[in-house]
C-alpha positions in Angstrom: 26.2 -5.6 4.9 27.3 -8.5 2.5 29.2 -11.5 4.1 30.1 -13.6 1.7 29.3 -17.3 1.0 31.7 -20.2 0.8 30.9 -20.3 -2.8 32.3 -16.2 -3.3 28.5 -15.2 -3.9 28.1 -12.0 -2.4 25.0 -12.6 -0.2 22.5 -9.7 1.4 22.3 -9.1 5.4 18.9 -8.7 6.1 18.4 -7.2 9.7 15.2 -8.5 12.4 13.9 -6.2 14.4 12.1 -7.6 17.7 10.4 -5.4 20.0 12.7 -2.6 19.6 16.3 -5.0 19.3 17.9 -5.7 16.3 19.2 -8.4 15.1 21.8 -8.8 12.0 22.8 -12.5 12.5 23.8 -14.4 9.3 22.2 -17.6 10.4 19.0 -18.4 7.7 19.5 -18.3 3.9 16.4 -17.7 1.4 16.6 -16.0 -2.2 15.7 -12.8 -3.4 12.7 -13.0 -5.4 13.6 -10.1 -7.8 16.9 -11.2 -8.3 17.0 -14.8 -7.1 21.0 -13.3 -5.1 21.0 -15.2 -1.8 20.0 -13.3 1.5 20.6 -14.3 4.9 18.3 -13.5 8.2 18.7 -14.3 11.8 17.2 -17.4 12.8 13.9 -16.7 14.0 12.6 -17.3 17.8 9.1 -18.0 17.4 8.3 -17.0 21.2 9.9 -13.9 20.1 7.6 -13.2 18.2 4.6 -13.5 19.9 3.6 -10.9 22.9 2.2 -13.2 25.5 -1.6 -12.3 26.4 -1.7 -12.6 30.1 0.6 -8.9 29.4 -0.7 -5.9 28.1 1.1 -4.7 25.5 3.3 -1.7 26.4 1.6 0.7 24.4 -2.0 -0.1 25.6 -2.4 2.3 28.2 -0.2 5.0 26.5 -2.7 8.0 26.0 -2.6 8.6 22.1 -1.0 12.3 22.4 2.2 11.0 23.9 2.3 8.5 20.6 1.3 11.7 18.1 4.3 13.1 19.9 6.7 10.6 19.5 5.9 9.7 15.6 6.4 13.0 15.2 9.8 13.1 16.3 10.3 9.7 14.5 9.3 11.5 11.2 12.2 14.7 12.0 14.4 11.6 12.1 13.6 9.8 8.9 15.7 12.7 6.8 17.1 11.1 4.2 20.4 12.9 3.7 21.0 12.1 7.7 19.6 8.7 8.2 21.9 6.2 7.2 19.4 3.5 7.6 17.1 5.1 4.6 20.2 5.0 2.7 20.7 1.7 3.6 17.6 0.8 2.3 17.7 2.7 -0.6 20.9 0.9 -1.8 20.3 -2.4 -0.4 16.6 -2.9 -2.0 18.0 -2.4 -5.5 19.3 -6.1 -5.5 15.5 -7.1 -4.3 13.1 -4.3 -5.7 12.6 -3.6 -9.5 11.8 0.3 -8.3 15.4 1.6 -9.8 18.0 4.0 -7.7 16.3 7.2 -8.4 12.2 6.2 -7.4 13.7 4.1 -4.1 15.5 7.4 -3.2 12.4 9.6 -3.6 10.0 7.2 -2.3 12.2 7.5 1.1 13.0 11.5 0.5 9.1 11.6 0.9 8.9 9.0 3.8 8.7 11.4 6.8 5.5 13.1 5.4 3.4 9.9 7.0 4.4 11.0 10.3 3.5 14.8 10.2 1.5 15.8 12.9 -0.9 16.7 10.6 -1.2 12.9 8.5 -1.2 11.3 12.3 -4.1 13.1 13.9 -6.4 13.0 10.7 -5.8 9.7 10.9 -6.6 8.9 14.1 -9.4 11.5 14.4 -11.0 10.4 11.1 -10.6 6.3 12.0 -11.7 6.5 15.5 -14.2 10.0 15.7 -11.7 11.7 17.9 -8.5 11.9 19.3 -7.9 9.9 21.8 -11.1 8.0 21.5 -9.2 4.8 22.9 -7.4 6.2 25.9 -9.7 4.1 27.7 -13.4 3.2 28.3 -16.3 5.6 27.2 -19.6 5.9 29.0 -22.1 6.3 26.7 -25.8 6.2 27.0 -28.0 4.0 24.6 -31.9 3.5 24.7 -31.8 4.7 27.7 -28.9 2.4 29.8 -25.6 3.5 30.6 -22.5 0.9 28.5 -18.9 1.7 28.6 -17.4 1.2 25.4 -13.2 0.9 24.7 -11.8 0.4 21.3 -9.4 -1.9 22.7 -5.8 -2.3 21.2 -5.2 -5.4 18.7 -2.5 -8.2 18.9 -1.9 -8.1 15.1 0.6 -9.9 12.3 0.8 -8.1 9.2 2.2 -9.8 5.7 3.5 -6.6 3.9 3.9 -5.5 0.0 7.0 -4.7 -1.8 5.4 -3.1 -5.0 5.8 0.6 -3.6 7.7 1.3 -0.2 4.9 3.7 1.1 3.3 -0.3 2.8 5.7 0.2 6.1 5.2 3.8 7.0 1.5 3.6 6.5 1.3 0.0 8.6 3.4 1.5 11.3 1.8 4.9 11.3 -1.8 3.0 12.2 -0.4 0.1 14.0 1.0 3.0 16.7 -2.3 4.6 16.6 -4.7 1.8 17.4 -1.6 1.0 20.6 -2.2 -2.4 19.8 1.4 -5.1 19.0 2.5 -5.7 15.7 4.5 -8.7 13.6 5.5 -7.2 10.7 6.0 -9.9 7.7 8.9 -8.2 5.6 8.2 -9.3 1.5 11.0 -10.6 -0.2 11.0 -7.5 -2.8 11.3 -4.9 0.6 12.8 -6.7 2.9 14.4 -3.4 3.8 12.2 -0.3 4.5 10.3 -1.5 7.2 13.3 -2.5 9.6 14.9 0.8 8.5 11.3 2.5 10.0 11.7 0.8 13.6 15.7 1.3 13.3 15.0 5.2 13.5 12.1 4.8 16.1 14.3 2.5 18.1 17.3 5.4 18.1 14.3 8.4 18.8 12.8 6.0 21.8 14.7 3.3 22.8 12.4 2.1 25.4 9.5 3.8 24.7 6.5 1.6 24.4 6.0 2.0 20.7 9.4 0.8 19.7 8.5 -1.8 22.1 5.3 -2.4 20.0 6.6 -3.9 16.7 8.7 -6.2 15.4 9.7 -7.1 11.7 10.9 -10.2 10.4 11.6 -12.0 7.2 10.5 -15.6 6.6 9.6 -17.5 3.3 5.6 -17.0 2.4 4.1 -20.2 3.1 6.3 -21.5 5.8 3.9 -23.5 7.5 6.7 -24.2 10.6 6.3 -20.6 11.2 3.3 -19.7 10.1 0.9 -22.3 11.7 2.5 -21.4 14.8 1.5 -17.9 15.1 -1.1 -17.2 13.0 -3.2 -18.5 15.6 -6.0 -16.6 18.0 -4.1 -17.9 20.8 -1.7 -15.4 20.1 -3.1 -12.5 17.5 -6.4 -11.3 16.8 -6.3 -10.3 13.2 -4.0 -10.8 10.1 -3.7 -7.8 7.6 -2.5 -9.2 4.4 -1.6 -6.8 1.3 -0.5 -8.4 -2.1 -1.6 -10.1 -4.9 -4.0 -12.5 -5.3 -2.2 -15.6 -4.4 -0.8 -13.6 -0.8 -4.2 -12.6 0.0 -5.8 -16.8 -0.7 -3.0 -18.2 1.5 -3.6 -15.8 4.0 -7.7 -16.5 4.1 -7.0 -20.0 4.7 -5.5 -19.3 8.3 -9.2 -17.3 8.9 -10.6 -18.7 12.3 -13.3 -18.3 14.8 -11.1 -15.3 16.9 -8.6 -14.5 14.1 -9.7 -12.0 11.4 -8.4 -11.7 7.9 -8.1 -8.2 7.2 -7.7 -8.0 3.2 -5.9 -5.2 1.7 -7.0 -7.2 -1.8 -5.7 -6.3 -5.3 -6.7 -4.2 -7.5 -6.7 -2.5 -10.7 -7.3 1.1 -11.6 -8.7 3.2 -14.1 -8.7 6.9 -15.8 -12.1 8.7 -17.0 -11.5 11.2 -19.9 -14.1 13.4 -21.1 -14.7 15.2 -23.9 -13.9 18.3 -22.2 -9.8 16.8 -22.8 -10.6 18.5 -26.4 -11.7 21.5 -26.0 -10.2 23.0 -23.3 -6.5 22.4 -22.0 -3.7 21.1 -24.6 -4.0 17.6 -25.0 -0.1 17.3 -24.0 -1.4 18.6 -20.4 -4.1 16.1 -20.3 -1.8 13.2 -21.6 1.0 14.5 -19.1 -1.5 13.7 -15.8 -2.6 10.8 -17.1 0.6 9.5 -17.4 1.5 10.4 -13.7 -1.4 7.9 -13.5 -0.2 5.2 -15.2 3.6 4.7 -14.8 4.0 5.7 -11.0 6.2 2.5 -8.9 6.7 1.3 -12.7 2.5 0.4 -12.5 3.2 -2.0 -9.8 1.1 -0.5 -7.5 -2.8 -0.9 -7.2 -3.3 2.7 -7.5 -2.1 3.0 -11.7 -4.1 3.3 -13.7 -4.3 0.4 -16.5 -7.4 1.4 -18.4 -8.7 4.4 -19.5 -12.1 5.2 -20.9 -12.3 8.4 -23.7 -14.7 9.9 -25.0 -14.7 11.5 -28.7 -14.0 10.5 -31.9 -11.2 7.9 -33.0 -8.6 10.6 -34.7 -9.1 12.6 -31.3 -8.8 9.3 -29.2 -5.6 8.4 -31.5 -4.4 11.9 -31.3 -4.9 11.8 -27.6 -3.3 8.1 -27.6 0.2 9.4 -29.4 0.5 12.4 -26.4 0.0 10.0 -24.0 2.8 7.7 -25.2 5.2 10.7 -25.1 4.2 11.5 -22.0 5.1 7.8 -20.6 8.2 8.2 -21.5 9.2 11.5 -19.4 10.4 10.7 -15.5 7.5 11.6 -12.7 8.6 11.3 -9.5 7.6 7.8 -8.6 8.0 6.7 -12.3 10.8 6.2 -14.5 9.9 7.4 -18.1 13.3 6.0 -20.2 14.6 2.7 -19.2 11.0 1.7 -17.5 9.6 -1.7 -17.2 8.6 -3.6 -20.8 5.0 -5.4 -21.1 5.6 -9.3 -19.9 7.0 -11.8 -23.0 4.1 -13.3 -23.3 1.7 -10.0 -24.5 4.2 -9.5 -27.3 3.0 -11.3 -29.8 -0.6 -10.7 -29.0 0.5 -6.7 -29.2 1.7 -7.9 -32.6 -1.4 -8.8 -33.5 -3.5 -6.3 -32.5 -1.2 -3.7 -34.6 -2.6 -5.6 -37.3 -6.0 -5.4 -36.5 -6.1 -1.4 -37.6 -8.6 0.6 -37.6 -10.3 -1.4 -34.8 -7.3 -1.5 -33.0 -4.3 0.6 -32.9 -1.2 -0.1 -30.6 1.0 2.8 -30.1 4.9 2.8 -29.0 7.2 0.4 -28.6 8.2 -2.0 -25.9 11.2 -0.8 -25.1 10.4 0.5 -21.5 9.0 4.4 -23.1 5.4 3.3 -22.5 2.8 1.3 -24.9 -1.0 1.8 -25.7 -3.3 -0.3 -27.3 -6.7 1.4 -28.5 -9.5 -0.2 -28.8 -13.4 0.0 -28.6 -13.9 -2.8 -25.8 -11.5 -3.5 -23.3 -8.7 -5.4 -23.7 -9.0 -9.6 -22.5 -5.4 -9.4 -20.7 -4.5 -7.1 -17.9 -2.3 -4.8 -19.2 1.0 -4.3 -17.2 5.0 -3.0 -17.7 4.2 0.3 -18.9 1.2 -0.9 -21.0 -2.2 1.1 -21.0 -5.3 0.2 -23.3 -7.7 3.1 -24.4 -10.9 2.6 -25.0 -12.7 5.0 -27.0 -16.7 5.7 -25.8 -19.2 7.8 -26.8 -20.0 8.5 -22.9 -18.2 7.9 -19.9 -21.5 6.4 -18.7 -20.7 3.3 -20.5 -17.4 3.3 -18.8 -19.2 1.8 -15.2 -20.2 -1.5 -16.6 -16.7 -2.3 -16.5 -16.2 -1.2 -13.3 -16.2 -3.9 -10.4 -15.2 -4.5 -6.6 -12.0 -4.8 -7.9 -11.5 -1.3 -9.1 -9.6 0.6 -6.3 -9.1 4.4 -8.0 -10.3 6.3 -10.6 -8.6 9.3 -11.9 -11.8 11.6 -13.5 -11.1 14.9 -15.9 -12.1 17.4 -16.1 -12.8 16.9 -11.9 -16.4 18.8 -12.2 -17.6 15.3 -13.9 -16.7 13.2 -10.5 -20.3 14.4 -9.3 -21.9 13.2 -12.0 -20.4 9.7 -12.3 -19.6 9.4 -8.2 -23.0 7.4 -7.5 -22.6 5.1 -10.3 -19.1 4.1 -10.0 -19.4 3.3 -6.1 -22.7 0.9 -6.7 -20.4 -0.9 -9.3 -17.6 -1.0 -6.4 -15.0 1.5 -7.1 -13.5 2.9 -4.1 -11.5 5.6 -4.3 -12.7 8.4 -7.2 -10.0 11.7 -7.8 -9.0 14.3 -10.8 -7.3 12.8 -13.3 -3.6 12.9 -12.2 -4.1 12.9 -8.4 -4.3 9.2 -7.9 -0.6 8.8 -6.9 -0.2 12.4 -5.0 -2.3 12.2 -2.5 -2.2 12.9 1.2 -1.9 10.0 3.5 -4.1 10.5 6.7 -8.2 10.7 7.5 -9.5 9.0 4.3 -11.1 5.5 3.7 -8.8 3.1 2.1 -9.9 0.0 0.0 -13.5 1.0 1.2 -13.4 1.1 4.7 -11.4 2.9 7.9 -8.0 0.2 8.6 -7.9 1.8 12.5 -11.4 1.6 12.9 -11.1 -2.1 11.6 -8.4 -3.0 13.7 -9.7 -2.3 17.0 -11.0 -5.0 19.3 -14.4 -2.9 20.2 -15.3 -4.0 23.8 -18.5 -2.9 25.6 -19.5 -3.9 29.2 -22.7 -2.6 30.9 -22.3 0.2 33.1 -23.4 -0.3 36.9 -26.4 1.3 37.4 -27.5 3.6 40.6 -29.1 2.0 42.8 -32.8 2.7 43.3 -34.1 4.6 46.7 -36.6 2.1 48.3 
């Protein structure tokens, strides 16, 4: 919807979703960060947004097949050519996301996949040891004495990501499994896919104590009206922040004896090519994975890759370089290859330079949204960005892990029969996530670690009491 201002500016009508309700009230206006247009929310209800803790939360006692069940059916619903609320979404983000029509569309094509049966119960089973291992307390016997143990559901606020709109489904998918209550902060570059999520789940189960489980609002990051109000143990356990840098600091500083910072931190990520990439396969087929690699949600997204280590010789590391700048500029299915994002203003001149700087550097394209790349024997100072990769040529992908840090989320290895070899090293230097080259952005969503640890697992609020023992026969 777009009511219009008294000025004539068409403005953005941002819907709230609390506990199930919606709420499309034209009463708060902010600006959209991507394209600074105005966008007006309902005025928020603070007590709204809290669930009070002398209640249980209506989902607690739900056993966790009945919510399998019903994501299930929320996932038949989220059919893109039938949902008008994904289509919504898909139109609507344009004026806030920098995605473009065609990767929104299939980003939300795809969006029923997180709620297969199959993504739901490998998530649960894999987070938690089995299904339904918190439908309630679990006698377990340890050194000898009985305890009863519950994974006991959270009372959690969640500040969301707008760099890829996989962030909602996946918070919502594991919020539902750990049947705990969840604020969901919109970001102002999606503030659309996750109200779309619990618009569907509101029509499949109106009442039903998932729907009645989440809410999503927008506000502006920082508002410390709102946000010292809630983000408080008196009302939540746990924050889970995803973002940048400055997101995840602001969010840390709200960290409190009872109320948990759970850091979804940024990252960077990186591709491993061996020599193998010249000897085998055409080096068009290498350069075409990598790019899937590199210019997936326009590199916005923690999972692209930004460097890659090759080994061989310069003319095959160039030769490799001009495949893979052809590559960059052919569509994927979360990347656009024509008409993609540009490196920022202020690397220009720097590439400039570098291009100068031949045979110890080389730069490669142009930046005119077909892809860059900048070789080189060290890594790059800047963090390369907007469709901008830098090659470093080694003589083993040994020497690749000493520029490898906590900060590395995924690295894409080929050929895959090397991961073995490199696995041990790579995680001691803090990667976290280690796949075949071209696989780091098509992945399956359900029963894996994510940014090195199980999110379910680490949203439960564990609970153990001391079981009554028999009583002893005089």
């Amino acid at each position: 919807m777009r009511p219009e201002s008294m000025s004539n500016e068409p403005r953005l009508l941002i819907a709230h979703v609390i506990k199930g309700e919606v709420q499309l009230d034209a009463a708060v206006e902010h600006r959209s960060r991507a394209s600074a247009s105005p966008v007006m929310t309902p005025a928020l209800d603070l007590d709204a947004l809290i669930w009070p803790r002398r209640d249980p939360g209506p989902a607690f006692e739900t056993p966790l097949a009945e919510i399998v069940d019903f994501l299930v059916e929320v996932g038949k619903a989220l059919d893109f050519d039938k949902n008008a609320y994904l289509q919504e979404a898909a139109a609507l983000n344009l004026h806030c996301n920098s995605l473009g029509a065609r990767i929104l569309e299939n980003c939300y094509r795809d969006i029923g996949w997180f709620f297969t049966r199959e993504a739901v119960e490998a998530e649960a089973e894999q987070s938690l040891g089995w299904l339904g291992a918190n439908d309630g307390w679990v006698r377990r016997d340890i050194q000898g004495q009985a305890f009863d143990i519950r994974a006991f559901p959270p009372r959690m606020v969640h500040i969301l990501a707008g760099n890829a709109p996989i962030v909602p489904p996946v918070t919502i998918v594991r919020g539902a499994i750990s049947k705990g209550v969840h604020l969901l902060k919109m970001p102002s570059n999606d503030m659309f896919t996750a109200t779309a999520l619990l618009r569907t789940m509101a029509d499949v189960g109106p009442n039903h104590p998932v729907t009645r489980s989440f809410s999503a609002a927008y506000w502006r990051g920082g508002d410390t009206a709102i946000e010292e109000h809630i983000f408080r143990s008196q009302y939540f356990d746990k924050l889970a922040v995803w973002g940048g840098e400055a997101a995840v600091r602001h969010a840390m500083k709200y960290a409190a004896p009872g109320f948990e910072i759970i850091s979804f931190d940024p990252k960077i990520s990186i591709s491993l090519i061996g020599k193998e990439a010249f000897a085998g396969l055409p080096i068009a087929e290498i350069a075409r994975r990598s790019a899937a690699d590199i210019i997936a949600f326009n590199q916005d997204a923690c999972s692209c890759a930004r460097f890659q280590f090759v080994e061989g010789s310069l003319p095959q590391v160039d030769a490799y370089c001009e495949a893979l700048v052809a590559e960059m500029g052919k569509d994927v299915r979360y990347g656009n290859g024509q008409g993609g994002p540009r490196p920022p203003e202020a690397l220009l001149d720097e590439l400039d330079m570098l291009g100068n700087l031949e045979p110890i550097y080389r730069v490669f394209g142009q930046p005119d949204g077909t892809g860059m790349v900048v070789r080189s024997s060290d890594p790059v100072a800047f963090n390369p960005g907007g469709k901008l990769v830098n090659v470093v040529a080694v003589s083993s992908l040994a020497e690749a892990i000493a520029h490898v840090s906590v900060a590395t989320q995924s690295v894409g290895v080929y050929p895959p029969g090397r991961i073995t070899q490199l696995r041990d090293g790579l995680s001691s230097a803090g990667a976290q996530r280690i796949v075949g080259l071209g696989n780091i952005n098509s992945g399956k969503f359900g029963g894996l670690p994510h940014d090195g640890g199980w999110p379910v697992h680490r949203m439960m609020h564990w609970v153990v009491t001391e079981a009554e023992r028999e009583p002893t026969q005089p």
